[in-house]
N, CA, C and O of each residue as an XYZ file, in Angstrom:
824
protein
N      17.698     -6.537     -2.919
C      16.324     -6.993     -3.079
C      15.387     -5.966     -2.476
O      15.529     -5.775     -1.268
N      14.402     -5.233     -3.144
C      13.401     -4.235     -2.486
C      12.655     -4.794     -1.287
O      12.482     -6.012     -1.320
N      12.291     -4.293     -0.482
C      11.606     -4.435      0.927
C      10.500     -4.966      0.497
O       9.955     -4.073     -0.152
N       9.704     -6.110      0.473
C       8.567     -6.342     -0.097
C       8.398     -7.341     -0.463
O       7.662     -8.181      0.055
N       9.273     -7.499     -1.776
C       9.550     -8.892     -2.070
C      10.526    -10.065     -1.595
O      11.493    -10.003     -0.837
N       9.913    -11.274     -2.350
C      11.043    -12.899     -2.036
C      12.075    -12.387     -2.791
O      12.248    -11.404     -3.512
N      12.758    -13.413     -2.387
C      13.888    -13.200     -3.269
C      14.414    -13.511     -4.400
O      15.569    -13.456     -4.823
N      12.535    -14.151     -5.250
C      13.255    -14.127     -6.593
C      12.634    -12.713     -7.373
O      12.619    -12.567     -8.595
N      12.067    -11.587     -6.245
C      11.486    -10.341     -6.768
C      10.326    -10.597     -6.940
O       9.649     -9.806     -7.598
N       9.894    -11.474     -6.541
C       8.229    -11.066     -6.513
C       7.525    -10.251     -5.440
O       8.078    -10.095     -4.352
N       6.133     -9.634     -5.734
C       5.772     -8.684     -4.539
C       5.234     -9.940     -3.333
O       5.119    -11.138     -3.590
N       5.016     -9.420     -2.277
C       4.648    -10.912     -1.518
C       3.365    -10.199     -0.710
O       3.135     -9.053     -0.323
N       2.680    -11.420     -0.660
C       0.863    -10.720     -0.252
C       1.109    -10.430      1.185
O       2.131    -10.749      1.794
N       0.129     -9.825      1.655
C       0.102     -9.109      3.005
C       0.411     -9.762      4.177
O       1.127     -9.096      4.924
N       0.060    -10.986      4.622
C       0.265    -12.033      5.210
C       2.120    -12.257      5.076
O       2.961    -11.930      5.914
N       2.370    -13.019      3.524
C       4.238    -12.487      3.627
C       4.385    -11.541      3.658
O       5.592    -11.727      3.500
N       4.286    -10.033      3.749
C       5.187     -8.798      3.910
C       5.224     -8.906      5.620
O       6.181     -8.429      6.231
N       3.863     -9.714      6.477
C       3.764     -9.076      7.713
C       5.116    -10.608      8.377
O       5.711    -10.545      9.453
N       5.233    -11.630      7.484
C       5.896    -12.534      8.131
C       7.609    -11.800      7.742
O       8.444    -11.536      8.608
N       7.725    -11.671      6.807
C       9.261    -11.067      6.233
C       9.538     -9.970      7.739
O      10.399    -10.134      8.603
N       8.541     -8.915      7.660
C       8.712     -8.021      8.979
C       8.815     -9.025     10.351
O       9.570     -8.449     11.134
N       8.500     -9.880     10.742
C       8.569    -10.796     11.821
C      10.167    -11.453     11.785
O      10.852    -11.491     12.807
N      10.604    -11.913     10.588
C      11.583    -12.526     10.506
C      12.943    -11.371     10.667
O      14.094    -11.702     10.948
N      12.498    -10.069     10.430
C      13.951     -9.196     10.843
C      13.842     -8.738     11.971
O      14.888     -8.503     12.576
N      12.809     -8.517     12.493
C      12.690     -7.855     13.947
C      13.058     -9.108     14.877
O      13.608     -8.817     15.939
N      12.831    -10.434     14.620
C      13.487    -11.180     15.207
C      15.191    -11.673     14.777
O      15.892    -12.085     15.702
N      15.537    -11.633     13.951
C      17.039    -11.636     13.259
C      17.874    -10.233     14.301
O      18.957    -10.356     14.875
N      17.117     -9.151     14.298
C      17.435     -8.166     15.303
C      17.988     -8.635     16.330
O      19.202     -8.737     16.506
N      17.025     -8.987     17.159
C      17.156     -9.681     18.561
C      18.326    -10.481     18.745
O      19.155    -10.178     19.604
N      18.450    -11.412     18.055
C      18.967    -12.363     18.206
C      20.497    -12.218     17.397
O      21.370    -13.076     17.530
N      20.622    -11.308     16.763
C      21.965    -10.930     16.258
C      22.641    -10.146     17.418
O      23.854    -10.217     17.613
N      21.540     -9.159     18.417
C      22.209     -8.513     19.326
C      22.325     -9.270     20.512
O      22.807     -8.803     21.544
N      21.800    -10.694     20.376
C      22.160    -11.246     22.128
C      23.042    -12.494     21.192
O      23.528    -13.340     21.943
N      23.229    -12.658     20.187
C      24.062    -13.988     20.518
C      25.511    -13.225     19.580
O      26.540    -13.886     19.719
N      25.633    -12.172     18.840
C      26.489    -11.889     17.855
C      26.213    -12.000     16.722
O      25.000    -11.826     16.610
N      26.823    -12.265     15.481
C      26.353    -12.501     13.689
C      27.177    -13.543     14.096
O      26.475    -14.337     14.721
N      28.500    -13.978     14.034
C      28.968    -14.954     14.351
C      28.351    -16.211     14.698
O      28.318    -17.258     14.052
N      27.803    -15.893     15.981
C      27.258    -17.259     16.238
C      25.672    -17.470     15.858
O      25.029    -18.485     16.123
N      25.308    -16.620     15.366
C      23.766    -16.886     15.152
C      23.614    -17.908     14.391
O      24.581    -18.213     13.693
N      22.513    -18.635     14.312
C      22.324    -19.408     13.086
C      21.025    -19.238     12.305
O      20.383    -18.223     12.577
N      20.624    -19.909     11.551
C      18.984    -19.294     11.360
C      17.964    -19.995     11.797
O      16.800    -19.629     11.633
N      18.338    -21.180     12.458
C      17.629    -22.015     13.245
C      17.235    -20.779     14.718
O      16.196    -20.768     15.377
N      17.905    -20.268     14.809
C      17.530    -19.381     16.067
C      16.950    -17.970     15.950
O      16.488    -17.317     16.886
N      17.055    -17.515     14.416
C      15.854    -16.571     14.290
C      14.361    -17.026     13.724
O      13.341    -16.338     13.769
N      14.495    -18.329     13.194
C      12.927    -19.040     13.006
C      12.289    -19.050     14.386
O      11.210    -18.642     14.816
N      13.678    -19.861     15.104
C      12.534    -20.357     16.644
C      12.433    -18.982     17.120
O      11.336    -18.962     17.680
N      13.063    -17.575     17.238
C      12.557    -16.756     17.586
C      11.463    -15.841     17.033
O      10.816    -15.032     17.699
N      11.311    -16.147     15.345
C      10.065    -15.217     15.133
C       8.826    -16.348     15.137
O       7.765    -15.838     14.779
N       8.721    -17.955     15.506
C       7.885    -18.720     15.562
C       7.586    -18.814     14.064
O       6.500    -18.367     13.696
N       8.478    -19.380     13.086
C       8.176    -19.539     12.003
C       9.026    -20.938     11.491
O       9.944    -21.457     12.125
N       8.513    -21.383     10.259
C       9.171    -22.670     10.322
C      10.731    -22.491      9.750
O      11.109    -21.335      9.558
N      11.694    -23.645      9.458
C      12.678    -23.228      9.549
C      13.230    -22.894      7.846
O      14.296    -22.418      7.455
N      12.195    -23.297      7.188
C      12.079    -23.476      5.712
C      11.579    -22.425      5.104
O      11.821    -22.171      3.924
N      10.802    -21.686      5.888
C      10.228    -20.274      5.370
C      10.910    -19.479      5.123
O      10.819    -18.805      4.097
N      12.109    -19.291      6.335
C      13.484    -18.215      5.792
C      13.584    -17.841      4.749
O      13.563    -16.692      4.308
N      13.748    -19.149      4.091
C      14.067    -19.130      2.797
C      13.510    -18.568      1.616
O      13.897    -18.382      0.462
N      12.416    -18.344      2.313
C      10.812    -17.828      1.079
C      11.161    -16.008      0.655
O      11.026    -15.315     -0.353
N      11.688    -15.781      2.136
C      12.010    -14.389      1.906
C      13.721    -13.762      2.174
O      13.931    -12.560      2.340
N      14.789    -14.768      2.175
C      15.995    -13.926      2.807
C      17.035    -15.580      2.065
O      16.858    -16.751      2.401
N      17.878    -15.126      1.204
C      18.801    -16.384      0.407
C      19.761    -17.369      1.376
O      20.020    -18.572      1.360
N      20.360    -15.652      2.672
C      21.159    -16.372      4.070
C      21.159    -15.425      5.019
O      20.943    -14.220      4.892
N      21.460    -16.153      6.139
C      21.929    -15.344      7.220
C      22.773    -13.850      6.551
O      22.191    -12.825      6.904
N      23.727    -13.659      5.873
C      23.739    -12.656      5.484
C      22.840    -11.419      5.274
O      22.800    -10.409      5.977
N      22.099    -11.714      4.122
C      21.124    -11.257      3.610
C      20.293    -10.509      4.871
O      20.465     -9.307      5.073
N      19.696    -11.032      5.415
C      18.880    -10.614      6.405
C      19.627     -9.734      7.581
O      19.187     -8.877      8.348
N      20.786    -10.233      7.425
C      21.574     -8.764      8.036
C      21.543     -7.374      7.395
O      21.121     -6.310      7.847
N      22.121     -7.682      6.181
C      21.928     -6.520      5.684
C      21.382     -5.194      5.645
O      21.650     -3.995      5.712
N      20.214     -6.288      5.460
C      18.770     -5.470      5.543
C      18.382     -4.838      6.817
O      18.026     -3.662      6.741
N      18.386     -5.430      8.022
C      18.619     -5.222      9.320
C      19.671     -4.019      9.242
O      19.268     -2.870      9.426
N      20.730     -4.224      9.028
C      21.800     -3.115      8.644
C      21.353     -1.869      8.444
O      21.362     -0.848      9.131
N      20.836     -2.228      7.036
C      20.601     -0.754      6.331
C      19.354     -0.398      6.786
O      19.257      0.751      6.357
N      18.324     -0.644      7.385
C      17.549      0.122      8.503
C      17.924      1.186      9.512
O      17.585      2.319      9.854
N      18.789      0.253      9.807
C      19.436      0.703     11.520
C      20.137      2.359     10.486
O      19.684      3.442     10.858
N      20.947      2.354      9.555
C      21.513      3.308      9.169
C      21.209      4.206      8.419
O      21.904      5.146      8.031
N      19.617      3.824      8.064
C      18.946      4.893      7.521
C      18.293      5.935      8.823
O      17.971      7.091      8.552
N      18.155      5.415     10.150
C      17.804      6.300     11.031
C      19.160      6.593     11.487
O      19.472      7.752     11.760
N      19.696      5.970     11.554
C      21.184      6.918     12.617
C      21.787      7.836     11.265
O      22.945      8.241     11.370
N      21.236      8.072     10.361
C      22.453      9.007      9.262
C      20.662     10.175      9.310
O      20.430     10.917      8.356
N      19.985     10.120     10.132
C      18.847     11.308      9.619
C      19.662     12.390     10.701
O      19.006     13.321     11.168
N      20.760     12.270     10.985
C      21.270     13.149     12.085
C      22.106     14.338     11.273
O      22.856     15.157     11.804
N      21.806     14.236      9.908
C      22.946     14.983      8.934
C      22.448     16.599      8.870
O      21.231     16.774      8.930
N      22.974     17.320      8.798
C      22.977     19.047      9.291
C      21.765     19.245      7.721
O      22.063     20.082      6.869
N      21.039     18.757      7.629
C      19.653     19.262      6.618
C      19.744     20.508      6.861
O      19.844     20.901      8.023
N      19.724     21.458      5.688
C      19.135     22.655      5.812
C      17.367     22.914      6.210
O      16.455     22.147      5.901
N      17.273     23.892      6.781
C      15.846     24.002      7.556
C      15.878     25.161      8.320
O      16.853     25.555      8.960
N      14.428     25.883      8.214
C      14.445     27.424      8.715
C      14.228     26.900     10.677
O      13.776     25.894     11.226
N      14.790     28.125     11.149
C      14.828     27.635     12.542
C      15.638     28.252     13.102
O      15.692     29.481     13.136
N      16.393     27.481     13.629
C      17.731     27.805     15.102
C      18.560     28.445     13.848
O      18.085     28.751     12.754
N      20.163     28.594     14.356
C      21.133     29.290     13.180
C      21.820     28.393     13.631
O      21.701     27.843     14.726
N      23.265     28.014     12.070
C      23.888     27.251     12.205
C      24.395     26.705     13.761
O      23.797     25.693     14.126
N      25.149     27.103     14.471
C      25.752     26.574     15.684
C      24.472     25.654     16.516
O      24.720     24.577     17.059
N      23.147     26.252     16.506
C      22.260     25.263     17.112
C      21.805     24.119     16.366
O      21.170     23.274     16.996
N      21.985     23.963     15.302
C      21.533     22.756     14.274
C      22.988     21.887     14.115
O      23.086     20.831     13.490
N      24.050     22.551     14.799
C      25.092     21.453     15.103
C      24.867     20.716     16.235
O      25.003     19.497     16.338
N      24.530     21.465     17.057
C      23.796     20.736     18.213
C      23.081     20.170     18.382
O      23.086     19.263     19.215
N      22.054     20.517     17.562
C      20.769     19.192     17.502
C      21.316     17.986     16.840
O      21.422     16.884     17.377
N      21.665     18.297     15.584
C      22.558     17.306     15.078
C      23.324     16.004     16.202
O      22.845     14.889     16.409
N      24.534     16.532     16.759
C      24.896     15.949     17.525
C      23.777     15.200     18.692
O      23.771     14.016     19.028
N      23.074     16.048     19.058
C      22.308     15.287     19.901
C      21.443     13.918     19.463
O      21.379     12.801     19.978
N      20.890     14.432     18.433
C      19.717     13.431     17.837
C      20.801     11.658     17.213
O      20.608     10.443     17.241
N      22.062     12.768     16.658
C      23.059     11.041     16.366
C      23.291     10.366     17.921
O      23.446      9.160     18.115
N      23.280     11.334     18.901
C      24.111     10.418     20.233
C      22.713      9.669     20.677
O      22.727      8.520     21.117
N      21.317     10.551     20.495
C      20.520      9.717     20.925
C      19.925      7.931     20.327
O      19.496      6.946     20.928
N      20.173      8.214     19.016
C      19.629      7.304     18.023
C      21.254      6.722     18.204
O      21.395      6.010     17.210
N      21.870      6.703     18.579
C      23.142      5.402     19.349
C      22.779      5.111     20.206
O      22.582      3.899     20.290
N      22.440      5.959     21.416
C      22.019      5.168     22.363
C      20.892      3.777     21.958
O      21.042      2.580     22.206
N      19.652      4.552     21.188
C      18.829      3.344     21.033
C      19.061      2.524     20.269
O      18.208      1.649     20.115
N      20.237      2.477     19.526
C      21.029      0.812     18.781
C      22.135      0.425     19.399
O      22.927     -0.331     18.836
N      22.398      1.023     20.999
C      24.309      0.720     20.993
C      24.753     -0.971     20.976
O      25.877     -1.474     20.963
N      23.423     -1.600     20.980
C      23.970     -3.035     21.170
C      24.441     -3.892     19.235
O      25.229     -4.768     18.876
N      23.191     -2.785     18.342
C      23.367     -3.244     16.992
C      24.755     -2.941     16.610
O      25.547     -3.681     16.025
N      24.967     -1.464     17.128
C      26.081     -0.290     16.600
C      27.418     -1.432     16.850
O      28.420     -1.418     16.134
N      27.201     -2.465     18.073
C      28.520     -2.948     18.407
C      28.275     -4.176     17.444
O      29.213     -4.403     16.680
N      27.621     -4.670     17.386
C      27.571     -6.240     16.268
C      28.298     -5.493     14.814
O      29.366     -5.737     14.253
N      27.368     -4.639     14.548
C      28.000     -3.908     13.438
C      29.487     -3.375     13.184
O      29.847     -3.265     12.012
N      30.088     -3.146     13.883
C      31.110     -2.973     14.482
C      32.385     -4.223     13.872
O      33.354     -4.375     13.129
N      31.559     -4.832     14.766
C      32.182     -6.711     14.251
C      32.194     -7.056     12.934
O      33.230     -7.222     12.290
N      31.232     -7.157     12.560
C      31.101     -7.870     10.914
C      31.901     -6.932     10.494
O      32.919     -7.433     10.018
N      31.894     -5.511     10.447
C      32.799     -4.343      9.177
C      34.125     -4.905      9.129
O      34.954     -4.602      8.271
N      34.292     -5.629      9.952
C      35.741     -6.568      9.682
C      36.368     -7.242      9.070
O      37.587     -7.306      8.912
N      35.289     -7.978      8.552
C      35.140     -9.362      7.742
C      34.243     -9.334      6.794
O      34.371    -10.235      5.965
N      33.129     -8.397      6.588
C      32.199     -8.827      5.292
C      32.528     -7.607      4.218
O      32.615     -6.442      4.606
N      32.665     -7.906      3.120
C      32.995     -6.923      2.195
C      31.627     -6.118      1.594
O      31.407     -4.992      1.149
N      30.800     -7.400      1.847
C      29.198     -6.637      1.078
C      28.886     -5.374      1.920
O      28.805     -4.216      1.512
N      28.690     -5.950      3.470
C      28.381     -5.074      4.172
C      29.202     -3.628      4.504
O      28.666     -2.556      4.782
N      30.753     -3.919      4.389
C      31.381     -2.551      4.162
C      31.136     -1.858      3.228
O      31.399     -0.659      3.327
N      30.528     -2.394      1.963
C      29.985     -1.299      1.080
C      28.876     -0.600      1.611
O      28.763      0.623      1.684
N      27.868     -1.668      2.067
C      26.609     -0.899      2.479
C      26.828      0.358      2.975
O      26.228      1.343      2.544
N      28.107      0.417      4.344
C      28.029      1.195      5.353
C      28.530      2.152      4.667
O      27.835      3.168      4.684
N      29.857      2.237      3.826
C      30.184      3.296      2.896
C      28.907      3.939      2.199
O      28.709      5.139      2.005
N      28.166      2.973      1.900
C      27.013      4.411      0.897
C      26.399      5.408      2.134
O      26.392      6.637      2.061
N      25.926      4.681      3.189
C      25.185      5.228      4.156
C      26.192      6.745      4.515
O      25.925      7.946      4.471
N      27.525      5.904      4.897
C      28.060      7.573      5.417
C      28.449      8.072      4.045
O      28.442      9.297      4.168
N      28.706      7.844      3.093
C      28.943      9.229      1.912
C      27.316      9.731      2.068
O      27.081     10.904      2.357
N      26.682      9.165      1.944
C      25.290     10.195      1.655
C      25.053     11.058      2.929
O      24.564     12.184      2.837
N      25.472     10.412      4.326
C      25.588     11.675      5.534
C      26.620     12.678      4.578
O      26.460     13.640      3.826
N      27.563     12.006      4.985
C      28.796     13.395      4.769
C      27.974     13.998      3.704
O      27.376     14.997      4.100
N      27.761     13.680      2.435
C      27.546     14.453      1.331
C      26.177     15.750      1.865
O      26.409     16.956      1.789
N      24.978     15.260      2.317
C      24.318     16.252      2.688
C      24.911     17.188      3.698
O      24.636     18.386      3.622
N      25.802     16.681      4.754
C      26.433     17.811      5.724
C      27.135     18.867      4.679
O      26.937     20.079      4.589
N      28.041     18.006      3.898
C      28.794     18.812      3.188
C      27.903     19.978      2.421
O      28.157     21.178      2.318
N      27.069     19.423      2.049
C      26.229     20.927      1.463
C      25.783     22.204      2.090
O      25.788     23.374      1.705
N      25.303     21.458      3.445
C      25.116     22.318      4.376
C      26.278     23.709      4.607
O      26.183     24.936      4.582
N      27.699     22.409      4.904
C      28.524     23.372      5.412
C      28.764     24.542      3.735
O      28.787     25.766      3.864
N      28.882     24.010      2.628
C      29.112     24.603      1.334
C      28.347     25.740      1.197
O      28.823     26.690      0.574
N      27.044     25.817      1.758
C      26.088     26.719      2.137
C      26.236     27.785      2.785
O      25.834     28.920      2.528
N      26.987     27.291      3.868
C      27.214     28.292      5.264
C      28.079     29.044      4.596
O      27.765     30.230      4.496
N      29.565     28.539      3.872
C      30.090     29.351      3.034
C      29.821     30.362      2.228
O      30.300     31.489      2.105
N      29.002     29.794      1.713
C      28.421     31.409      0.495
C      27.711     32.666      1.281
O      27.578     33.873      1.082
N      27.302     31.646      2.352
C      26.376     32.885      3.264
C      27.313     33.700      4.170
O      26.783     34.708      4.637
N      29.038     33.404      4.639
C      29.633     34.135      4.839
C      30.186     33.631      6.692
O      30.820     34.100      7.637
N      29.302     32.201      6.245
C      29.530     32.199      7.926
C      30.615     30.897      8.730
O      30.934     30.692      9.901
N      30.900     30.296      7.583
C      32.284     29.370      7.545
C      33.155     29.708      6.695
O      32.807     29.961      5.542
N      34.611     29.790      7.130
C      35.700     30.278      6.068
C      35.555     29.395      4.885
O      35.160     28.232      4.953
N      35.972     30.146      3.562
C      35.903     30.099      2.309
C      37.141     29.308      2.395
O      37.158     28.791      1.278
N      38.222     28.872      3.032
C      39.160     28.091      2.391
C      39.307     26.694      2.888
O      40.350     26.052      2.757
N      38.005     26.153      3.580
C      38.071     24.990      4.268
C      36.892     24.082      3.283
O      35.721     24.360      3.020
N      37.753     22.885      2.873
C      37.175     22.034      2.009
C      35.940     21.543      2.950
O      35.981     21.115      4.103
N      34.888     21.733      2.130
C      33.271     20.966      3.232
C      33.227     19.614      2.856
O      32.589     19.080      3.763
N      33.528     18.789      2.070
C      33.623     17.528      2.359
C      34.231     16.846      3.178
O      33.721     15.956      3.859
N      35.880     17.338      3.209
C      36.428     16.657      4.130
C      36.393     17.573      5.116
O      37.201     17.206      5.968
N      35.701     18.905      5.543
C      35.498     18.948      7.369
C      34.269     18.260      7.329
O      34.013     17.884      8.473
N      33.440     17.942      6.575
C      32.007     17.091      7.126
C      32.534     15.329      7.668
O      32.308     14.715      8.711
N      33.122     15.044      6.713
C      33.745     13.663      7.061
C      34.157     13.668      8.545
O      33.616     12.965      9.399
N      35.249     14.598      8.786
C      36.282     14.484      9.586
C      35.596     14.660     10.824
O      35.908     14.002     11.816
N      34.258     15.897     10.829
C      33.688     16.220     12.089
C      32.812     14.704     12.090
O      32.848     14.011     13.107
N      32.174     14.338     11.099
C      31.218     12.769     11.511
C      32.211     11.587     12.067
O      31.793     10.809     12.924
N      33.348     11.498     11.622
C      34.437     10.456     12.130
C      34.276     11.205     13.806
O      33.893     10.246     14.476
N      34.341     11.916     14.363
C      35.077     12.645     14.757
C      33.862     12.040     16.449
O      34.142     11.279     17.375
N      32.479     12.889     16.127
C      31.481     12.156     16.851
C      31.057     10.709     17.004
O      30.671     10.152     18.032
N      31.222     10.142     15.627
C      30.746      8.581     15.588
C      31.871      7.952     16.576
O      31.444      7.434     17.608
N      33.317      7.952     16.343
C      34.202      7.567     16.966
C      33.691      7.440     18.304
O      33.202      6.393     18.730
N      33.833      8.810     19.161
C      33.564      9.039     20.128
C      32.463      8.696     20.830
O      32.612      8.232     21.961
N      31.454      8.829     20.400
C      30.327      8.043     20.849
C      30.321      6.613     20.717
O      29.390      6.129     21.361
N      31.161      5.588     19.997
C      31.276      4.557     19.806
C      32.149      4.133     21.093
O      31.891      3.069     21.655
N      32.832      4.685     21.399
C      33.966      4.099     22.465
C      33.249      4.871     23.965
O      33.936      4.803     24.984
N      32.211      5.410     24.022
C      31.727      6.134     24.964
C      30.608      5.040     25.765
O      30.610      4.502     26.872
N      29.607      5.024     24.509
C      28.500      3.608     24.239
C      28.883      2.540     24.683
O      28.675      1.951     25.744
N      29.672      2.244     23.482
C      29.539      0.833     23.308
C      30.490      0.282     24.188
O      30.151     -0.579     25.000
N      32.066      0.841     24.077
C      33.076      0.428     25.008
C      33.098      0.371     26.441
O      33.960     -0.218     27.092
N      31.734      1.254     27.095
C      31.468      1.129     28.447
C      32.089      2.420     28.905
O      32.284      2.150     30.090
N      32.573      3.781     28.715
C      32.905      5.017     29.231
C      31.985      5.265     30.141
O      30.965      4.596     29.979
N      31.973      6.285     31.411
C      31.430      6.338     32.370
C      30.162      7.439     31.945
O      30.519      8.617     31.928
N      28.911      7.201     31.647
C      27.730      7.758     31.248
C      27.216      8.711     32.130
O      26.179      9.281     31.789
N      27.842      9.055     33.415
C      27.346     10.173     33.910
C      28.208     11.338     33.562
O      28.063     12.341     34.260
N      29.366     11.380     32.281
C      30.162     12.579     31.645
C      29.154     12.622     29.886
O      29.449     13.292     28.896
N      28.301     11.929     30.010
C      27.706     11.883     28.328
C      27.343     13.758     28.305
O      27.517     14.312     27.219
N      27.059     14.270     29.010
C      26.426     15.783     29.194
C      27.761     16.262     28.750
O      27.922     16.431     27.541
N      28.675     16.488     29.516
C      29.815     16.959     29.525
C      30.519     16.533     27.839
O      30.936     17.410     27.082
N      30.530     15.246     27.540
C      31.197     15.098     26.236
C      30.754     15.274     24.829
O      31.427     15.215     23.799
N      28.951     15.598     25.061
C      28.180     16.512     23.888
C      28.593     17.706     23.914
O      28.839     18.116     22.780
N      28.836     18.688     24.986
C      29.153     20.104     24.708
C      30.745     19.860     24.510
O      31.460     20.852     24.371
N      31.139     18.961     24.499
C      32.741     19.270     24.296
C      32.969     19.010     22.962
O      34.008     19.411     22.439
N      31.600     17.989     21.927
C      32.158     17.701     20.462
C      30.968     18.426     20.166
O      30.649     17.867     19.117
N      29.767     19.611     20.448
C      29.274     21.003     20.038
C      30.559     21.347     19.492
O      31.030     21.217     18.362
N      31.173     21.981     20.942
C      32.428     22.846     20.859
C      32.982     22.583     19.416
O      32.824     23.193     18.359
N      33.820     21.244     19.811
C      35.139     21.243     18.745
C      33.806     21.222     17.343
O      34.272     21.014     16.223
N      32.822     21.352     17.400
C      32.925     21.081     16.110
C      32.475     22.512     15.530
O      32.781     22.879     14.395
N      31.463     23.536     16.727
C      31.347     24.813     15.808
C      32.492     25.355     15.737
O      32.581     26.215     14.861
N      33.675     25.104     16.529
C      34.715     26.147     16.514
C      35.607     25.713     15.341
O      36.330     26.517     14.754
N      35.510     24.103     14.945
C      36.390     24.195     13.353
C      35.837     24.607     12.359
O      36.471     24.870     11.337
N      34.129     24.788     12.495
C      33.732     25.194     11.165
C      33.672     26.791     11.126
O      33.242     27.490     10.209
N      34.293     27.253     12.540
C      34.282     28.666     12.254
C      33.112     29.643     12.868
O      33.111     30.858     13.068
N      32.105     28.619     13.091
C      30.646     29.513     12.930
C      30.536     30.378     14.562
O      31.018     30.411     15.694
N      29.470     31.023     13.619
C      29.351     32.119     15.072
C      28.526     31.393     16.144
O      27.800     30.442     15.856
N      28.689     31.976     17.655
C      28.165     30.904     18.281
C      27.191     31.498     18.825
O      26.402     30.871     19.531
């Protein structure tokens, strides 16, 4: 359903677009302090102060309104993908890279873990998350496909699957770092250690 409209696709006047925005920023909240599990939607009405019937005007279920919530959250945590752009040279735009994904975890690690949960059990939402990371990987991958022609990653290393493997590779790690509770005064120490592993598999000069 486009951002905007109810859910039988109509556009919704200014007043509903500003209540629809009320109803996910509170679905937010309340997905990250009680779980998806136990939420109900009685508890994101009483939290965005809306009635309990309105939900309905803009979101079909509790699902739904995850989703959407979802695919927010993963349109900013995937802007971390190696974009080509004049500037630093490859090895420092791995680094920013890395940095800007560990930071934009930090500021969801409580969504990153709900999310976490549902990929278990909802099939809709494992698709979602699949498009989100093929379209990371796929732009890294160009990047790295790039670096290739220009002479500065070996020619015999497939860039899709080292883009995959290096994004598994950070997300993992920062997931069990975050979210699992790892000791946060080594976070310094474990960015230059997945810099490292990652300019040194793609080869690049440092």
């Amino acid at each position: 359903m486009p951002s905007g409209d109810d859910p039988g696709g109509r556009p919704l006047t200014e007043r509903g677009a500003r209540t629809r925005e009320r109803l996910l920023a509170a679905a937010r909240e309340v997905f990250e302090e009680r779980g998806f599990p136990e939420t109900r939607v009685a508890h994101i009405t009483r939290h965005a102060g809306v009635a309990y019937g309105s939900f309905y005007t803009y979101f079909p279920t509790k699902e739904a309104v995850f989703l959407e919530v979802a695919d927010r959250l993963f349109e900013e945590m995937t802007d971390h993908a190696l974009v080509p752009s004049p500037g630093p040279g490859p090895a420092d735009r791995v680094r920013r890279a890395n940095r800007a994904y560990y930071e934009a975890y930090l500021r969801n690690a409580r969504m990153m873990a709900i999310i976490e949960q549902v990929a278990t059990f909802n099939e809709e939402f494992q698709e979602l998350r699949r498009k989100h990371r093929a379209s990371s990987v796929g732009r890294s991958a160009r990047v790295i496909a790039r670096w290739q022609r220009e002479g500065l990653v070996p020619p015999d290393l497939d860039a899709e699957t080292a883009a995959g493997a290096l994004a598994t590779m950070v997300d993992h790690s920062l997931y069990l770092w975050i979210v699992q509770g790892s000791d946060p005064q080594g976070a310094e120490r474990l960015l230059e250690t997945l810099d490292t592993l990652s300019v040194r598999a793609l080869g690049l000069p440092d």
